[in-house]
C-alpha positions as CSV (number, residue, x, y, z in Angstrom):
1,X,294.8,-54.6,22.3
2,X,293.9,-58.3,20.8
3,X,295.0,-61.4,22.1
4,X,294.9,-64.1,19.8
5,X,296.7,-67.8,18.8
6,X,300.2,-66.4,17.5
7,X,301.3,-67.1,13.4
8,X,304.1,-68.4,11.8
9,X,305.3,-64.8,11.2
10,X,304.6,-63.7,15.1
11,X,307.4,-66.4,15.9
12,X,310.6,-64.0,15.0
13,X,308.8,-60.7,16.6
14,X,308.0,-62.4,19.8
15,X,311.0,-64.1,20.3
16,X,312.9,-61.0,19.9
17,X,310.1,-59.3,22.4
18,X,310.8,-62.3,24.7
19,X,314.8,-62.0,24.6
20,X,314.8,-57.8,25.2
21,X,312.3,-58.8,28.5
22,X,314.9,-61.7,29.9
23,X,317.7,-59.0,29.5
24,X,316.7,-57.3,32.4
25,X,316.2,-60.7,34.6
26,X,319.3,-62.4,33.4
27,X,319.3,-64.9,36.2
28,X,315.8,-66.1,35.6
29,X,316.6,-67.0,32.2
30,X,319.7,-68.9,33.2
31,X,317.7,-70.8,35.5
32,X,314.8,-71.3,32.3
33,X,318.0,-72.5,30.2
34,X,318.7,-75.1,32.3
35,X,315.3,-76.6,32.3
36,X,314.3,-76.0,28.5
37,X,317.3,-76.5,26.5
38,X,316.9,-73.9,23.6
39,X,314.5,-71.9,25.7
40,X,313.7,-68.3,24.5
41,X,314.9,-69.5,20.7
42,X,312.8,-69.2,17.7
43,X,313.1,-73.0,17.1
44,X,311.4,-73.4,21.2
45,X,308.9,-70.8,20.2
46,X,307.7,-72.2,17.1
47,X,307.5,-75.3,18.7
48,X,304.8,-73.9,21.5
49,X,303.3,-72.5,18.4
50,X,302.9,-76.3,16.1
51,X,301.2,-77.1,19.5
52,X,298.6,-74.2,19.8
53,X,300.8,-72.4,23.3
54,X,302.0,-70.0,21.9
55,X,299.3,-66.6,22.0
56,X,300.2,-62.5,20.5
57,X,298.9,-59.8,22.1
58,X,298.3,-57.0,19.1
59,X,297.9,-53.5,19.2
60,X,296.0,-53.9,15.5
61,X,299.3,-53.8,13.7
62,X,301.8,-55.9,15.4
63,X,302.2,-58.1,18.5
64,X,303.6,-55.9,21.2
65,X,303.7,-59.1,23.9
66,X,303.5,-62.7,24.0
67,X,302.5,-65.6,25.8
68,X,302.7,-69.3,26.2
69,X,299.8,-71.0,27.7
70,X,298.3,-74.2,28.5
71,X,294.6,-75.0,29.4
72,X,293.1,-78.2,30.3
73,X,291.3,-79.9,33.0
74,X,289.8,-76.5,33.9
75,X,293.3,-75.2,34.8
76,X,295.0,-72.9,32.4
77,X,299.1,-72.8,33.3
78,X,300.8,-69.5,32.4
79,X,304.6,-71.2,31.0
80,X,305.3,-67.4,30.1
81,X,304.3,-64.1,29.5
82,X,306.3,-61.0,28.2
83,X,305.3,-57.5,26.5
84,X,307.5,-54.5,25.6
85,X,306.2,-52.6,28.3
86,X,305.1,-53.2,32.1
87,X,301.4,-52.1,31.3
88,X,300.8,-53.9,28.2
89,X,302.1,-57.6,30.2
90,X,299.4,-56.8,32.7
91,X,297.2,-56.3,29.6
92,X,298.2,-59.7,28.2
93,X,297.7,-61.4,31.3
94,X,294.3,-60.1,32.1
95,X,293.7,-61.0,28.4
96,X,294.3,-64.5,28.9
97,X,292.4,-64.5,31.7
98,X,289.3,-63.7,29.5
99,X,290.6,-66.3,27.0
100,X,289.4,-68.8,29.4
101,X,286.6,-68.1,31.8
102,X,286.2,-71.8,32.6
103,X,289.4,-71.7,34.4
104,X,289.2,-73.0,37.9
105,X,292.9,-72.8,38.6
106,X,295.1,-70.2,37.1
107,X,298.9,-70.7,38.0
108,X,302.4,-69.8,37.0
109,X,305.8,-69.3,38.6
110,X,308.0,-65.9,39.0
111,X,311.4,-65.3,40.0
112,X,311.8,-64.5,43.6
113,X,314.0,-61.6,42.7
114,X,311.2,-60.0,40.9
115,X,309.9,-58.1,43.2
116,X,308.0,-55.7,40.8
117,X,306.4,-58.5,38.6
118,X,305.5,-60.0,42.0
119,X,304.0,-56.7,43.0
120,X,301.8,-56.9,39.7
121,X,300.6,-60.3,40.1
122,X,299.0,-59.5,43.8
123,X,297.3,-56.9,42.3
124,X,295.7,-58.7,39.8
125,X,294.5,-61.2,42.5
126,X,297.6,-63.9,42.5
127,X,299.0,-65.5,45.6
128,X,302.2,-66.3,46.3
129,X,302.2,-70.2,47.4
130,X,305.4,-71.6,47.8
131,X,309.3,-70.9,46.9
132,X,312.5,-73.0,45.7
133,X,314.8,-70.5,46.3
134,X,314.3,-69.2,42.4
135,X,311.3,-69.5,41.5
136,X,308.0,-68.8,43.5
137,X,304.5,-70.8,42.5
138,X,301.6,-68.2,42.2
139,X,298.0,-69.5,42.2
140,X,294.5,-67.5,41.5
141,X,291.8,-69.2,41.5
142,X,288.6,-67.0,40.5
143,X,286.0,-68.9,41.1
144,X,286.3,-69.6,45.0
145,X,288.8,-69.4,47.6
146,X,292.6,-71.1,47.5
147,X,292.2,-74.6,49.4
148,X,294.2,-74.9,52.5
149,X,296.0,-77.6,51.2
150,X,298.1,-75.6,48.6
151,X,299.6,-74.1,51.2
152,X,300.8,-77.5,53.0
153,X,305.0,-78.0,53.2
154,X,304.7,-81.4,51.7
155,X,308.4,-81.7,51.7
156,X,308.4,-82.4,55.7
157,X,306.3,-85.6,54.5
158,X,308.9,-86.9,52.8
159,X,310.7,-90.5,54.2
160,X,307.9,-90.4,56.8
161,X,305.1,-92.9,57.0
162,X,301.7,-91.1,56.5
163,X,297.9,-91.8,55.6
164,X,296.8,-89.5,52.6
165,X,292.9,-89.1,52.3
166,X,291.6,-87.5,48.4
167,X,288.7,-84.7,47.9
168,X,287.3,-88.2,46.9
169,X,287.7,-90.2,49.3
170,X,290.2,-92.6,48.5
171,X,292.7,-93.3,51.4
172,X,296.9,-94.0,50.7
173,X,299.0,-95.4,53.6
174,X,302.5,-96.3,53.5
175,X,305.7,-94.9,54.0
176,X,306.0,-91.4,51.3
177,X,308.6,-89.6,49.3
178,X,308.2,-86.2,48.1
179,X,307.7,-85.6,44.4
180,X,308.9,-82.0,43.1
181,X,306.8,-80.7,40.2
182,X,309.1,-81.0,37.7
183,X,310.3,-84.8,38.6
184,X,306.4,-85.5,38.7
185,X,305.6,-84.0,35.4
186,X,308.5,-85.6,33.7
187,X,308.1,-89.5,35.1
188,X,304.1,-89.9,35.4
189,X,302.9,-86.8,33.6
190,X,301.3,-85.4,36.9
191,X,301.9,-81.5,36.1
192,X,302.6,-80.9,39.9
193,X,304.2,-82.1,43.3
194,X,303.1,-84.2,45.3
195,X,303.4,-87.5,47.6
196,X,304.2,-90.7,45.9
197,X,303.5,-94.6,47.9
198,X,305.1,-97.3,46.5
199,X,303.1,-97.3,42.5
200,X,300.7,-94.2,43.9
201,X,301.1,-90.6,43.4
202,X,299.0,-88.1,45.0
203,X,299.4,-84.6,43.5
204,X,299.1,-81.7,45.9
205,X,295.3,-80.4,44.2
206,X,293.8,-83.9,45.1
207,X,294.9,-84.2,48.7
208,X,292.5,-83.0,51.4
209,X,294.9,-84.0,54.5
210,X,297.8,-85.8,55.3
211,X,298.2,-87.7,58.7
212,X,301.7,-88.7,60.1
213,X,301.1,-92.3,61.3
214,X,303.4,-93.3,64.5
215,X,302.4,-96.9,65.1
């Protein structure tokens, strides 16, 4: 199997890859319409494409799986993944793995229904963080242990008045709301929750503690 950066003609085959895998998790990609409008189309997928997300997985004559991916900063974020069969997505996904060794962080989210695609993930060394209630955020990071900190319910922060101290240093006091991911990543481009002060936001990878002040 080869995973490489997908071509214009990979678009219709992958989409069409993509749709027959969301059949079987019809409520997961309700809950992906509502949040991409157009999501699972040819016109969304050749969009990740134009911006170099969108990744085949070949078996030397056509892509059998698909994937769209984003790395940067070290982290490499895992929007999707899909293959015709069960084994060949756990070959794409240790594929993109390889891709990018440098990656300090690996994440991506699963629905909470999915209990066999959850089962996978363990397996290949992913832990389940957190849950909405759809979706659940998975996190590997191969290079050193998962910081204590992703585990923190930040949502019991929010309205109250807290001190926030960085990995470097820096110290944030005032009264906090919770950010979700999504709300974060749409206003200030911070691809994750996290604790926002007045102007400041504080995502969840750059907070070592937080400290509910009483006074």
């Amino acid at each position: 199997m080869i995973l490489r950066k997908a071509e214009p003609a990979d678009v219709a085959v992958l989409t069409g890859i993509s749709d027959s895998a969301l059949r079987a998790d019809a409520t997961a990609a309700q809950r992906r319409e509502e949040l991409y409008e157009g999501f699972d189309s040819e016109i969304w997928y050749e969009k990740m494409r134009a911006c170099g997300a969108l990744y085949a997985l070949s078996d030397g004559i056509r892509p059998v799986g698909g994937a769209v991916a984003f790395f940067d900063s070290r982290k490499l974020y895992i929007e999707r993944f899909f293959a015709e069969t069960a084994p060949q997505r756990r070959t794409l996904l240790e594929a993109l793995e390889k891709r990018f060794p440098d990656a300090e962080r690996i994440e991506l989210e699963a629905p909470e229904e999915n209990k066999g695609l959850l089962g996978m993930l363990e397996k290949c060394g992913y832990t389940p963080i957190r849950g909405n209630g759809d979706w659940i955020f998975c996190l590997k990071m191969p290079h050193g242990p998962i910081p204590a900190t992703e585990f923190l319910q930040l949502t019991k922060f929010d309205g109250m008045r807290v001190r926030v101290t960085t990995h470097d240093g820096e110290v944030f006091e005032g009264e906090c709301s919770y950010n979700s991911e999504g709300y974060n990543d749409a206003e200030f481009g911070v691809p994750e929750d996290g604790l926002q002060m007045e102007d400041v936001i504080v995502g969840r990878s750059d907070i070592l503690r937080v400290e509910v002040l009483t006074d």
